[in-house]
C-alpha positions as CSV (number, residue, x, y, z in Angstrom):
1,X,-32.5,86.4,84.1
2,X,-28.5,85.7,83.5
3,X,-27.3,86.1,80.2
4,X,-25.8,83.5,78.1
5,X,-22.3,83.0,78.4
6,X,-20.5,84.3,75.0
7,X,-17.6,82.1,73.7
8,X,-14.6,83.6,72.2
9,X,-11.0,85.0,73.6
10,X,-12.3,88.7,73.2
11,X,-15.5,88.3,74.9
12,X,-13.6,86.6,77.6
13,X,-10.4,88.2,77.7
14,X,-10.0,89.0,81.3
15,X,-10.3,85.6,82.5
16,X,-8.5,84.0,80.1
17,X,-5.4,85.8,81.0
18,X,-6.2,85.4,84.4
19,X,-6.0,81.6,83.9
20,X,-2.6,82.4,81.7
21,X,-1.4,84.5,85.0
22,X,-2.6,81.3,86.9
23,X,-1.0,78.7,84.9
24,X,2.3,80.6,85.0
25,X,2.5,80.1,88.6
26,X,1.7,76.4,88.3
27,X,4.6,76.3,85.9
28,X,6.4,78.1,88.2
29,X,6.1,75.4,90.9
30,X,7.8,72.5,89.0
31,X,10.2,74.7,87.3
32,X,11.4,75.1,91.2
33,X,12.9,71.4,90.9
34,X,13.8,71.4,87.4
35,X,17.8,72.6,87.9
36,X,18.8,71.9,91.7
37,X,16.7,69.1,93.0
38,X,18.7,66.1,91.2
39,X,22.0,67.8,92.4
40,X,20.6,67.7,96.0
41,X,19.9,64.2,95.4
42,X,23.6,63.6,94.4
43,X,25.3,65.8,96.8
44,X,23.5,66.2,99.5
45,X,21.6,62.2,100.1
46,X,24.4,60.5,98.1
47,X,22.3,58.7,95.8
48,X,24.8,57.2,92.7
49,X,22.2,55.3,91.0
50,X,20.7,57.3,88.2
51,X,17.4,55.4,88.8
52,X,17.5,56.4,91.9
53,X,18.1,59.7,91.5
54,X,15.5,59.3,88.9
55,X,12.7,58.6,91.4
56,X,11.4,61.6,92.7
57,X,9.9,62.0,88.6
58,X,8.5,58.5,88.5
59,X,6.7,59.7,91.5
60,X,5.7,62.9,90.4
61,X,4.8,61.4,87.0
62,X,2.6,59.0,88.1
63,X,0.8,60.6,90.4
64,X,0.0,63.5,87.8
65,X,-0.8,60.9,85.5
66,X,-3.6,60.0,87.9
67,X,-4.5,63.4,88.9
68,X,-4.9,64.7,85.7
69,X,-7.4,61.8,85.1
70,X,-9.7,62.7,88.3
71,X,-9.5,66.0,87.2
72,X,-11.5,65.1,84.1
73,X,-14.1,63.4,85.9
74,X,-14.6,65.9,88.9
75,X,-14.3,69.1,86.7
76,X,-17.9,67.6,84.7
77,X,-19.1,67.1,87.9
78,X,-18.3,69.4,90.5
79,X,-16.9,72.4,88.2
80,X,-13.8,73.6,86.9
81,X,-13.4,76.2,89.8
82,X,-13.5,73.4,93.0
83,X,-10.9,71.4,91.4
84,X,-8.3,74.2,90.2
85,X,-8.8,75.6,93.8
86,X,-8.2,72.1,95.1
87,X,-5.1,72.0,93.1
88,X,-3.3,74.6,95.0
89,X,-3.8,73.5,98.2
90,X,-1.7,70.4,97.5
91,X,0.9,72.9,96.5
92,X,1.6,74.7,99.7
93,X,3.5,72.1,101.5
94,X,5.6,71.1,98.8
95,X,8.3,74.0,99.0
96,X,8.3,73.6,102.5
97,X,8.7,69.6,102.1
98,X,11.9,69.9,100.1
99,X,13.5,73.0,102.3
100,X,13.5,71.0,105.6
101,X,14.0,67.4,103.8
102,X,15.9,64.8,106.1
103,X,15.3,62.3,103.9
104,X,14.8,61.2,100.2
105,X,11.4,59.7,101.2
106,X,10.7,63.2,102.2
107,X,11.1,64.7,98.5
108,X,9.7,61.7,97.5
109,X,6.5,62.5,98.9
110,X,6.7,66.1,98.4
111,X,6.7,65.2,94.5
112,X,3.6,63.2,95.1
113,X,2.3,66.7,96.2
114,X,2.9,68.6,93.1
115,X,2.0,66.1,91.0
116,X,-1.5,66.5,92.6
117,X,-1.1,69.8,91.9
118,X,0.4,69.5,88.5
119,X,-2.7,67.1,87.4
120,X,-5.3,68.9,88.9
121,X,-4.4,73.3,88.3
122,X,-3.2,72.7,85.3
123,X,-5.5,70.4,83.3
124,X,-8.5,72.3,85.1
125,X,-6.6,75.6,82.9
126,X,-6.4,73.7,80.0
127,X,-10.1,72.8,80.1
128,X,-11.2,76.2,81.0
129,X,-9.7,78.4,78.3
130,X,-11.1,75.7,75.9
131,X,-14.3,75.8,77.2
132,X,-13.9,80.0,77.0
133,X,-12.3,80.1,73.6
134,X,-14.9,78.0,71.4
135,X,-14.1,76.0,68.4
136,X,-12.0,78.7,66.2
137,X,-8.9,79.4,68.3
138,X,-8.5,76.3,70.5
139,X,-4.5,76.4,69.1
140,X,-4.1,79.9,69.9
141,X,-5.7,79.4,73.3
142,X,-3.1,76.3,73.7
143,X,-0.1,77.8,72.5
144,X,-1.3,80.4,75.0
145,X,-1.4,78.8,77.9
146,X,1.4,76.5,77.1
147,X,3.6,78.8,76.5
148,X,2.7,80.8,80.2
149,X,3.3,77.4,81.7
150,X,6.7,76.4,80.5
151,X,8.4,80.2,80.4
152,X,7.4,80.2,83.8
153,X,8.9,76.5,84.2
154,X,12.3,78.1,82.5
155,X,12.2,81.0,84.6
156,X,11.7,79.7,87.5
157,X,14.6,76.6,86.7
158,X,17.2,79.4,86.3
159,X,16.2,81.3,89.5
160,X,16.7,78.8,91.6
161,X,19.9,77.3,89.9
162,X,21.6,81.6,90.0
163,X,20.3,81.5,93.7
164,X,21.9,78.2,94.6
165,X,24.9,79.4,92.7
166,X,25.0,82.0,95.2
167,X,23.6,80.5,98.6
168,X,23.3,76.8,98.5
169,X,21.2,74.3,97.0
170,X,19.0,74.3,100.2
171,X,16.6,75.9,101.2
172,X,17.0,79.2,99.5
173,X,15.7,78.8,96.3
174,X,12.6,77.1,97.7
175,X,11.5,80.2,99.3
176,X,10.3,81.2,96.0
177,X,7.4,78.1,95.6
178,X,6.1,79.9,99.0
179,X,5.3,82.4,96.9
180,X,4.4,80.9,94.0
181,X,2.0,78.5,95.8
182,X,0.4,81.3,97.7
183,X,-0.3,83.6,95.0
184,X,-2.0,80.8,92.7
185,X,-4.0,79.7,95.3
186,X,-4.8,83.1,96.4
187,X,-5.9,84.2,92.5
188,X,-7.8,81.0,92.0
189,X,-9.9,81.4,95.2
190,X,-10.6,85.0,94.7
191,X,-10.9,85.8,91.5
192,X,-11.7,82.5,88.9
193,X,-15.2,82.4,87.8
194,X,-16.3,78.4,86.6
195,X,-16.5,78.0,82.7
196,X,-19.2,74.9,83.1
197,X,-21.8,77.2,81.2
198,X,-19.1,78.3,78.4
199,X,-19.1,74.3,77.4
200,X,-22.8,73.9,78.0
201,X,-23.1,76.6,75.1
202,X,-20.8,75.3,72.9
203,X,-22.1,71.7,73.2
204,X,-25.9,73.3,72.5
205,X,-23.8,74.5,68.8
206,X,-22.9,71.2,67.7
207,X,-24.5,69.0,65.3
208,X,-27.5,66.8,66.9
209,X,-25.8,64.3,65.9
210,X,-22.8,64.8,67.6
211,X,-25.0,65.1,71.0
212,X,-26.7,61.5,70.3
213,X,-22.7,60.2,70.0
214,X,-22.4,62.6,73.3
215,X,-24.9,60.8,75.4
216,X,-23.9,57.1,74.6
217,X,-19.9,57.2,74.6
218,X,-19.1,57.8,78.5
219,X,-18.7,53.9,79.0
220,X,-16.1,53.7,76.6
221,X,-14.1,56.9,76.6
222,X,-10.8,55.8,78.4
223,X,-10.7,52.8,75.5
224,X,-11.6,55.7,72.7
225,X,-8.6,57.6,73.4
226,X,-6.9,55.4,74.8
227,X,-6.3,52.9,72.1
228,X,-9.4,52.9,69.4
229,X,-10.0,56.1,68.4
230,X,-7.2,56.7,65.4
231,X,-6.4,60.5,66.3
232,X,-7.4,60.6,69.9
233,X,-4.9,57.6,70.9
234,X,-2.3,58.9,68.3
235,X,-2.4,62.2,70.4
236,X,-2.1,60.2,73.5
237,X,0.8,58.0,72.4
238,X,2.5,60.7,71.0
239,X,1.8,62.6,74.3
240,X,3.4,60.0,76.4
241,X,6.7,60.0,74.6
242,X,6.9,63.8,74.5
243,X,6.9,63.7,78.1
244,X,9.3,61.1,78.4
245,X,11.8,63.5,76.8
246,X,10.6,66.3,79.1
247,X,11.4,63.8,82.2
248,X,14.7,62.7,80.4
249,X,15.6,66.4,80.2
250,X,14.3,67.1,83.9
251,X,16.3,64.2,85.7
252,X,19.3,63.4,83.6
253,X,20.4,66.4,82.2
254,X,21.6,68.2,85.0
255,X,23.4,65.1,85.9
256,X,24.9,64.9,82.5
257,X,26.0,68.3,82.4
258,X,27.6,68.2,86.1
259,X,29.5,65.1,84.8
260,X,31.0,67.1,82.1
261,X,31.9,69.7,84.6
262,X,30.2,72.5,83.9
263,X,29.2,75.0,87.3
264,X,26.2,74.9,88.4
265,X,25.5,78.3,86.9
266,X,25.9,77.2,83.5
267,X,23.6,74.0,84.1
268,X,20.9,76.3,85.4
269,X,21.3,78.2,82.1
270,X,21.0,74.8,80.3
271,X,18.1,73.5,82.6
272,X,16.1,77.2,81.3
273,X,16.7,76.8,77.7
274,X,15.0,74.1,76.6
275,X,11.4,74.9,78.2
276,X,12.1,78.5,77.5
277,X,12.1,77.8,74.0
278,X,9.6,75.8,74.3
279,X,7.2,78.0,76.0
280,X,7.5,81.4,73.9
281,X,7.8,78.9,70.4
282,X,4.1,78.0,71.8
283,X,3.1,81.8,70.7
284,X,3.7,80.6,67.3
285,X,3.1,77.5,66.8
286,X,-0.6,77.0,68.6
287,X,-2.4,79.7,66.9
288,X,-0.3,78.0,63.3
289,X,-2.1,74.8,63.9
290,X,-5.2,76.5,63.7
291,X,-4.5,77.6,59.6
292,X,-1.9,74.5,58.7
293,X,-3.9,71.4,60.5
294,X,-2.5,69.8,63.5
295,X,-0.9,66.5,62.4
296,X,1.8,67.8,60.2
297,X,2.8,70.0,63.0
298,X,2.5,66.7,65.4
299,X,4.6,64.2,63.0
300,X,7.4,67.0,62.1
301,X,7.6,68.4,65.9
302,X,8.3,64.6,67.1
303,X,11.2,64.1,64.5
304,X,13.0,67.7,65.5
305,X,12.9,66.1,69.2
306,X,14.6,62.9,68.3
307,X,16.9,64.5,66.3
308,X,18.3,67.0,68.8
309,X,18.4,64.5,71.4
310,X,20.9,62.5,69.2
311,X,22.6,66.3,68.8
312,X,23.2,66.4,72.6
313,X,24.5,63.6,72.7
314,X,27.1,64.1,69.6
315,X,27.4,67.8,71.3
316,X,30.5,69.2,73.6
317,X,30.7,72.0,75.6
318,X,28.0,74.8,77.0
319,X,26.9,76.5,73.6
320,X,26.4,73.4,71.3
321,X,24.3,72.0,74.0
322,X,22.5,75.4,74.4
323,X,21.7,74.9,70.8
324,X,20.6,71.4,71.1
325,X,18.2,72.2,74.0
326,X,17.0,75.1,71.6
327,X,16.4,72.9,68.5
328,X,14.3,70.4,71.4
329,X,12.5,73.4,72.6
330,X,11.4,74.0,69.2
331,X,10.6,70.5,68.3
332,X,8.7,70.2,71.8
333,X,6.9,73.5,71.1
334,X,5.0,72.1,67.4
335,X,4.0,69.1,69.3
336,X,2.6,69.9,72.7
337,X,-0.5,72.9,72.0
338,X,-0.9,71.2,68.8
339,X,-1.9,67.5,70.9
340,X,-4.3,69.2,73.1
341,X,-5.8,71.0,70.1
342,X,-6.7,67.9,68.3
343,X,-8.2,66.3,71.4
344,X,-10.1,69.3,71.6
345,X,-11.3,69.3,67.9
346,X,-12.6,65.6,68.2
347,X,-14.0,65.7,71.9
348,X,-17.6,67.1,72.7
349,X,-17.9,69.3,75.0
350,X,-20.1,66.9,77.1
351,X,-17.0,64.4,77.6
352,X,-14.2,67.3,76.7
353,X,-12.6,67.5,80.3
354,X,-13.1,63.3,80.7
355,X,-11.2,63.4,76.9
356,X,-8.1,66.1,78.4
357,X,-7.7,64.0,81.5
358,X,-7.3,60.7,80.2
359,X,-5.3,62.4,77.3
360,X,-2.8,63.7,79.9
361,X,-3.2,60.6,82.1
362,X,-1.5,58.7,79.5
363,X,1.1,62.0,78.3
364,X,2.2,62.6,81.8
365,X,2.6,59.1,82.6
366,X,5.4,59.7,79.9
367,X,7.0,61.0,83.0
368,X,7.6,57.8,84.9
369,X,8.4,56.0,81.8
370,X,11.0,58.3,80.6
371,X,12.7,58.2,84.4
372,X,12.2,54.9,84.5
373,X,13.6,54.0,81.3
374,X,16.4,56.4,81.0
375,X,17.9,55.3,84.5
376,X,18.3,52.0,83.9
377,X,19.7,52.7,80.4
378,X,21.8,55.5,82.4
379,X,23.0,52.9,84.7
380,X,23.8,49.8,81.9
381,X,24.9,51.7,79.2
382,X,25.5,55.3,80.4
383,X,24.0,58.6,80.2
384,X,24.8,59.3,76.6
385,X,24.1,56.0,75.3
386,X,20.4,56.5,77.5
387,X,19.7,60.3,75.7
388,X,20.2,58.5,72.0
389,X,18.0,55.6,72.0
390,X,15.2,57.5,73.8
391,X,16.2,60.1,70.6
392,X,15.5,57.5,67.8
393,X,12.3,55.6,70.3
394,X,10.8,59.7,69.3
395,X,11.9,59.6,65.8
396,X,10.1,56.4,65.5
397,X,6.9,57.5,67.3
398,X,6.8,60.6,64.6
399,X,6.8,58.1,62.0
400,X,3.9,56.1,63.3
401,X,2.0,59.9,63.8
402,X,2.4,60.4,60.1
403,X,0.9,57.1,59.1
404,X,-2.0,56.1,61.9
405,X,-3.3,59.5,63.0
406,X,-6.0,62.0,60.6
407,X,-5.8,65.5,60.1
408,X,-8.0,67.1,63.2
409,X,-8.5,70.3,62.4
410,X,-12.0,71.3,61.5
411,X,-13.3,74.3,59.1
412,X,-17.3,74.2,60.4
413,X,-16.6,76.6,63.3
């Protein structure tokens, strides 16, 4: 007779931080793109259109956005392991995609490729530590795997941009996503056990109540968080526009920065410190949303954003803007564990992964928009003009956090 599975980060320590181990890598896949790929588009494909440029993330965005999604639905139904697995097998073309390009169509597609992968490792991470952790230190578990994902991301952006300082843009600092793509895959196969049975334990601990909302709310999930549901689609909004910062920052920045005439040295620096202070800010800031609540931490995290995008736009020269991507890594850092924390606190655990999915459907759709929006604003206006009105649009959003979503944060345990 098997045991029960025990929830909690001690009891499960050893897989928890083999998904943080795992998530790192997945991290460490998109961070690959994050300095060098919209300088290839410029220098080496010619493209002068900034929405052009732009279109490898609306790609990527939108097909994460959809990924993320499916991975909802397929993790309740085939397990957490099958789809995480599944995950890294989109990944092992995609270095090899944007090495050997001969086209833009080619990186094109090969974002269409990590976006799979993008939706489908790292939501199934997201879900799984949740589903480990329990109800008490679902922050702490974010911040956790948040931060692993986005120091990875910054690590891996100023690899490649100190490699292609030194050999090229292409394909040398691809070879690492070989890497990368192997090793994730390699851990996930091997080594991952499915948490289906953690959830099935915590969903047995909540109120019999809550299971009778459980068993009736399937049919109308994607319109509960997306839109009716106060918190849940305040967490999803707020979602969306967070990523449309991180796909301003992805696609434009570099651009902005290489206009300006810094080396590309200096731009890798720039493209790492933002989601480096984002992901070690996570330490903090998760397991803080756990004893403070998670919407003051939401509202307040949203307003630091806007505000140091209207910095980096009033900014000149490598250090202010270093200090502007730091204030947006902070900012970025309150908002992003806290989010998936609150989904968590008002999901149950029978729809939790549907909940995360169509949570990040609508976040990493944020993606597209943001590339979409900030190259035609890039192209009419300019690329400063484009950075400050997507600045205030996150102010704004703040504000609407701070009147329209409730406080999250449960003390029943």
């Amino acid at each position: 007779m098997t045991s029960q599975p025990v929830l909690g980060l001690r009891a499960n320590w050893r897989q928890f931080w083999l998904l943080i181990l795992i998530n790192a890598f997945v991290g460490a896949m998109v961070g690959l793109e994050r300095t060098v790929l919209p300088l290839i588009a410029e220098r080496e494909f010619g493209l002068a259109s900034k929405s052009a440029v732009l279109s490898f993330i609306v790609t990527f965005g939108l097909t994460k956005a959809l990924a993320n999604l499916a991975a909802g639905h397929l993790s309740e139904r085939i397990g957490r392991k099958h789809v995480l697995v599944a995950g890294w097998l989109a990944a092992l073309p995609v270095p090899l995609l944007v090495m050997w390009a001969p086209t833009w169509s080619w990186i094109v597609f090969a974002n269409v490729l990590l976006g799979i992968n993008q939706g489908l490792a790292w939501s199934t991470t997201i879900v799984m530590k949740i589903d480990l952790v329990g109800p008490r230190q679902r922050g702490l578990a974010m911040g956790l795997n948040e931060f692993a994902g986005y120091l990875a991301v910054a690590a891996s952006a100023f690899a490649t941009g100190t490699i292609a300082t030194r050999y090229g843009l292409r394909p040398e600092p691809f070879y690492l996503g070989i890497a990368f793509a192997a090793a994730g895959l390699a851990l996930s196969l091997l080594f991952v056990r499915d948490t289906s049975g953690h959830a099935a334990v915590e969903s047995r601990l909540r109120t019999s109540r809550m299971a009778d909302e459980a068993s009736g709310i399937s049919r109308g999930l994607f319109a509960r968080v997306s839109w009716r549901d106060p918190a849940l689609s305040s967490a999803s909004q707020a979602g969306l526009v967070n990523n449309l910062n991180d796909g301003l920052a992805w696609g434009l920045f570099p651009l902005y920065f290489a206009a300006a005439g810094l080396p590309v040295r200096q731009i890798g620096i720039l493209a790492a410190v933002y989601p480096a202070t984002w992901g070690l800010a996570q330490l903090w800031t998760g397991a803080l949303s756990d004893r403070w609540g998670r919407k003051g931490l939401i509202t307040s995290g949203m307003v630091v954003q806007g505000l140091a995008l209207l910095a980096m736009t009033m900014a000149r020269g490598f250090l202010a803007w270093a200090l502007a991507g730091i204030a947006l890594g902070i900012g970025t850092a309150m908002v992003y564990p806290t989010l998936l924390a609150a989904i968590g606190d008002v999901a149950h655990p029978a729809w939790r992964a549907s909940a995360v999915g169509i949570y990040r459907l609508w976040r990493d759709l944020g993606y597209a928009v943001g590339a979409v929006l900030a190259g035609l604003l890039a192209d009419a206006l300019g690329m400063s003009m484009a950075i400050g009105v997507i600045g205030g649009l996150t102010i704004a959003v703040g504000i609407l956090v701070a009147v329209r979503m409730p406080e999250t944060l449960r003390n029943d345990g």
